[in-house]
N, C-alpha and C positions, 0 to 999 in steps of 0.2 A: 544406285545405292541398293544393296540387294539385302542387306539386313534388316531387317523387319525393326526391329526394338529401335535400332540403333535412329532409323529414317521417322516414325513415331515420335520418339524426342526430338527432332530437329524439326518436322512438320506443329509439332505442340510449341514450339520456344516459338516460331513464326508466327503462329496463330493467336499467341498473348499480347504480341505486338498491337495497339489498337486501331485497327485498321482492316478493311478486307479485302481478301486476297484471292482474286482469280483463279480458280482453277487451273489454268493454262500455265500461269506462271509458279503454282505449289508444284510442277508438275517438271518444269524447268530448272528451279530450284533447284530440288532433290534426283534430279535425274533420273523421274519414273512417270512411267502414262498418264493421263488421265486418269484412266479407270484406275490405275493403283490408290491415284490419292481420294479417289470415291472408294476404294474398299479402308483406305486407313483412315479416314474421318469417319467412317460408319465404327471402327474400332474404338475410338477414340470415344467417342459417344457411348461403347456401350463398357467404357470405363468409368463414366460418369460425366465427361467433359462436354457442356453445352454448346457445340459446335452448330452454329446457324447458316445453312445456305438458302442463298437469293438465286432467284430465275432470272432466264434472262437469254441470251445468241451466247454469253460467255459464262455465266455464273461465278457465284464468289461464294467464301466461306469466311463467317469471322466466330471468334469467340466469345459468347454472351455471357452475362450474370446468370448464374444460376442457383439453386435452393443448398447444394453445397461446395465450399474450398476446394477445388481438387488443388496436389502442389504443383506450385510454381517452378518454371524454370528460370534460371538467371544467369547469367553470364559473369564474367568477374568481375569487372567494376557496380553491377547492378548490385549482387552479392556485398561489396566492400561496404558501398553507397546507405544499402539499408542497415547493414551492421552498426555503422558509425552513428546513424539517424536513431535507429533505438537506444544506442547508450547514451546520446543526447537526453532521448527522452527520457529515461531514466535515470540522471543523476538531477532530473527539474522536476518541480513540483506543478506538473502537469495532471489538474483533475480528472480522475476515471482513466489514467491511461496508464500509469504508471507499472501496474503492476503485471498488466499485459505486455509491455513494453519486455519488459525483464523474463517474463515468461519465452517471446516469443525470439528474443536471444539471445538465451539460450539453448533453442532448439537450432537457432542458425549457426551458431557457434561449434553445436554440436556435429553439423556434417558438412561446414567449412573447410576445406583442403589446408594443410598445414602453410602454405605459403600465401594464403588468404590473410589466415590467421592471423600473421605476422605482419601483414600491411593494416589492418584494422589497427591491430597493438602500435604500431610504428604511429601513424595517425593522430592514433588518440594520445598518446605520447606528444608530440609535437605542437597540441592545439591545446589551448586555455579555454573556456567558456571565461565569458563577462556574466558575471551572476551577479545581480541585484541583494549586497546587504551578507554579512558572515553567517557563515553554518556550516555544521560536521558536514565531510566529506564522507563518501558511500564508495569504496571498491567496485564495480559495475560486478567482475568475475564474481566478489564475495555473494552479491544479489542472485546470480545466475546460479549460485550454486544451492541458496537459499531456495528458491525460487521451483528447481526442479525436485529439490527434495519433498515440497510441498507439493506438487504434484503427482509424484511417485508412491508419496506416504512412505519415506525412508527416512528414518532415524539419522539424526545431527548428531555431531562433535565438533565441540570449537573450544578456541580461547578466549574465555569473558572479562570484560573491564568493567570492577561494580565500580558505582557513582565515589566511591572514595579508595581509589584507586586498586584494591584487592583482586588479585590476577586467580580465578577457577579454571576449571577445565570441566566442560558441561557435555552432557547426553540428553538431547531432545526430541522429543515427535512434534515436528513442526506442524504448527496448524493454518498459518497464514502469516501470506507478509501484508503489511499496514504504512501505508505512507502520509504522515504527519508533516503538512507543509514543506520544510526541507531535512527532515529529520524520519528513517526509515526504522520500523519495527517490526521484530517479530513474534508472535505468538505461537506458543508453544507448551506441550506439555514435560517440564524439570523430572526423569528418569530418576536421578538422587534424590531429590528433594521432593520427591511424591506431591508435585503440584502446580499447577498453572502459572505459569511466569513469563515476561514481556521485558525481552532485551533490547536495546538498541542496536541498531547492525554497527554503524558506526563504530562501536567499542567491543565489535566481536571480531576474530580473527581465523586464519587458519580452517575454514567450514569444511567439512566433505560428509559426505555422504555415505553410511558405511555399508547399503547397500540389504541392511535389514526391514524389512516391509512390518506396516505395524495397522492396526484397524481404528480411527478416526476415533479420537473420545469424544463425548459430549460436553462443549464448551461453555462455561458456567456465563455464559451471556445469549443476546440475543443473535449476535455475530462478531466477530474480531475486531470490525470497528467501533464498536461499543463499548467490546471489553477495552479494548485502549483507550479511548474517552475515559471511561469513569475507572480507568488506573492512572490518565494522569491530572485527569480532575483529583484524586484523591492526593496523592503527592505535592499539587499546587496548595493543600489547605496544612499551611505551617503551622496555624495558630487556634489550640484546643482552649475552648471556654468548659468552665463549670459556675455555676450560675445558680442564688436563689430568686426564684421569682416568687411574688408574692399577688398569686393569682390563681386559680384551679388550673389544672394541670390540663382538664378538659378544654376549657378555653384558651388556655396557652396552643394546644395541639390545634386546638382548630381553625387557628387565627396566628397563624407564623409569619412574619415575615422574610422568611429563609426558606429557598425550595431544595435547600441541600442535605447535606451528613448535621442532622440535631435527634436527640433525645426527650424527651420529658418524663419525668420521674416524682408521682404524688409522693407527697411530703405528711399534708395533712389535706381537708377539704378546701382553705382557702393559699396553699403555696407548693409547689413545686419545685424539682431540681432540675435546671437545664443545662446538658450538654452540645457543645456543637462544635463544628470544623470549619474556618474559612482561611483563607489566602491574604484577609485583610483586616486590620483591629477595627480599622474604620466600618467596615461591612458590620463584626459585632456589635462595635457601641453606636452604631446607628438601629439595629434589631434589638435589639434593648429597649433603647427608647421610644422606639414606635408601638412595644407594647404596652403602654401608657399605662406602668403602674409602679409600685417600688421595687428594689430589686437590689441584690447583695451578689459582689463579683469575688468569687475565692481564686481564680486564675485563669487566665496568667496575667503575673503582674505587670506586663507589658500596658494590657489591658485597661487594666486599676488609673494605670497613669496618664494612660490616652482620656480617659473620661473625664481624670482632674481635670486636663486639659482645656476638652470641653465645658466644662463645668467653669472654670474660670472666665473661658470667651463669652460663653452667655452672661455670667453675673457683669460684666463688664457691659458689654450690648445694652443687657437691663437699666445701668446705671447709668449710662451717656441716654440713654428714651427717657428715664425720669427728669 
């Protein structure tokens, strides 16, 4: 084999193998000396690749761990094999991996031979996953595309499906994708809408990339998964109280039984106005009550009625005790 590159790539694809491999025989392999495959390992090393040889009447040569990735060769079913194995893992909600996952194929995807392509697509076509319990489906391609725009820092356009059914057409600097049990998000900054906004991919369509590079804003959180936390902690809280307490406003503040979205607002020295947000009425007229004093509900009347409620269990309670 008298092509240098060419015997290089096929002496590296052997050496990934894990396993060590005689000199004698890399040598028979490839159909060149000894000495050739001692000057193409010293090559190969000083590409970066961690080639280890042992002593020995014969010596060998294997390929070690090293400080970094060089790429990998793979042949076509190894290529098919990991392709499929990543969009596994990225349509599961597999912790700490998912986003990787999506990152890294779409890099494989990206210099996949077109007749590869088509057997991964045929594949994944043909095979159901057993998934534990319903949830939106995630396009794997739509992720891949998400995915590398985020790392390129290139400007989105897609088709948006808001929560009550109104079809946009959106331009975003993507800032990260976020994977929420079995439900994927994106964070991004809304071009039109001059503002920070978190889509569901699920209800996006059509993505690409248009190829314009843009400089990373500063994210009004600690990191993206954060900001998604407390956007959809906030969405989960349906139910807005307005509230008089009849307690200094100071000690209401300092003595909450709520670590979430509340207000306090002096009144006078001995009563205050409380606002707050929860998810449950129950959650308010139990914080209510534990601030052990009187208190007047202006809404919502959901609220008012859940307390009757209460209010009637204990008088009842009280009356069967005496």
């Amino acid at each position: 084999m008298t092509d240098t590159p060419a015997r290089l790539l096929n002496l590296l694809s052997l050496l990934q193998t894990p396993r060590e491999w005689p000199g004698s025989e890399l040598a028979e392999r490839l159909g060149v000396s000894p000495r050739t495959i001692r000057r193409d390992i010293d090559r190969l090393r000083d590409l970066g690749y961690p080639v280890q040889a042992t002593m020995g009447a014969v010596g060998g040569y294997r390929l070690v761990a090293g400080t970094a990735m060089p790429p990998l060769l793979l042949d076509d079913e190894e290529a098919v094999a990991i392709a499929v194995g990543l969009r596994a893992a990225a349509g599961h909600a597999v912790v700490g991996i998912e986003e990787a996952s999506v990152r890294a194929l779409g890099k494989l995807l990206q210099v996949l031979p077109g007749r590869l392509r088509h057997r991964v697509g045929a594949l994944n076509t043909a095979t159901v996953p057993l998934l534990a319990g319903d949830g939106p489906t995630v396009d794997p391609d739509d992720l891949t595309v998400l995915a590398g725009a985020v790392a390129n820092h290139e400007r989105l356009r897609f088709a948006y499906r808001a929560r009550d059914g109104a079809e946009t057409r959106r331009n975003v600097e993507p800032e990260r994708l976020v994977s929420a049990g079995r439900r994927w998000y994106l964070v991004g900054y809304d071009l039109d809408r001059e503002d920070w906004r978190l889509f569901r991919v699920d209800r996006l369509s059509e993505p690409f990339a248009t190829g314009a590079r843009f400089t990373p804003r500063p994210l009004p959180a600690e990191n993206a998964a954060v900001y998604v936390a407390s956007k959809l902690r906030h969405r989960s809280m349906t139910h807005t109280m307005v509230a008089t307490v009849h307690r200094p406003a100071a000690e209401v503040d300092s003595w909450m039984p709520w670590t979430g979205d509340y207000q306090v607002e002096p009144i006078d020295d001995h009563s205050c106005r409380l606002r707050s947000r929860a998810d449950s009425l129950k959650w308010l007229a139990t914080g209510l009550l534990l601030l052990d004093c009187d208190f007047e509900v202006h809404e919502p009347p959901e609220l008012i009625a859940h307390l009757r409620t209460l209010a009637a269990r204990a008088n009842r309670a009280a009356d069967q005790a005496g």
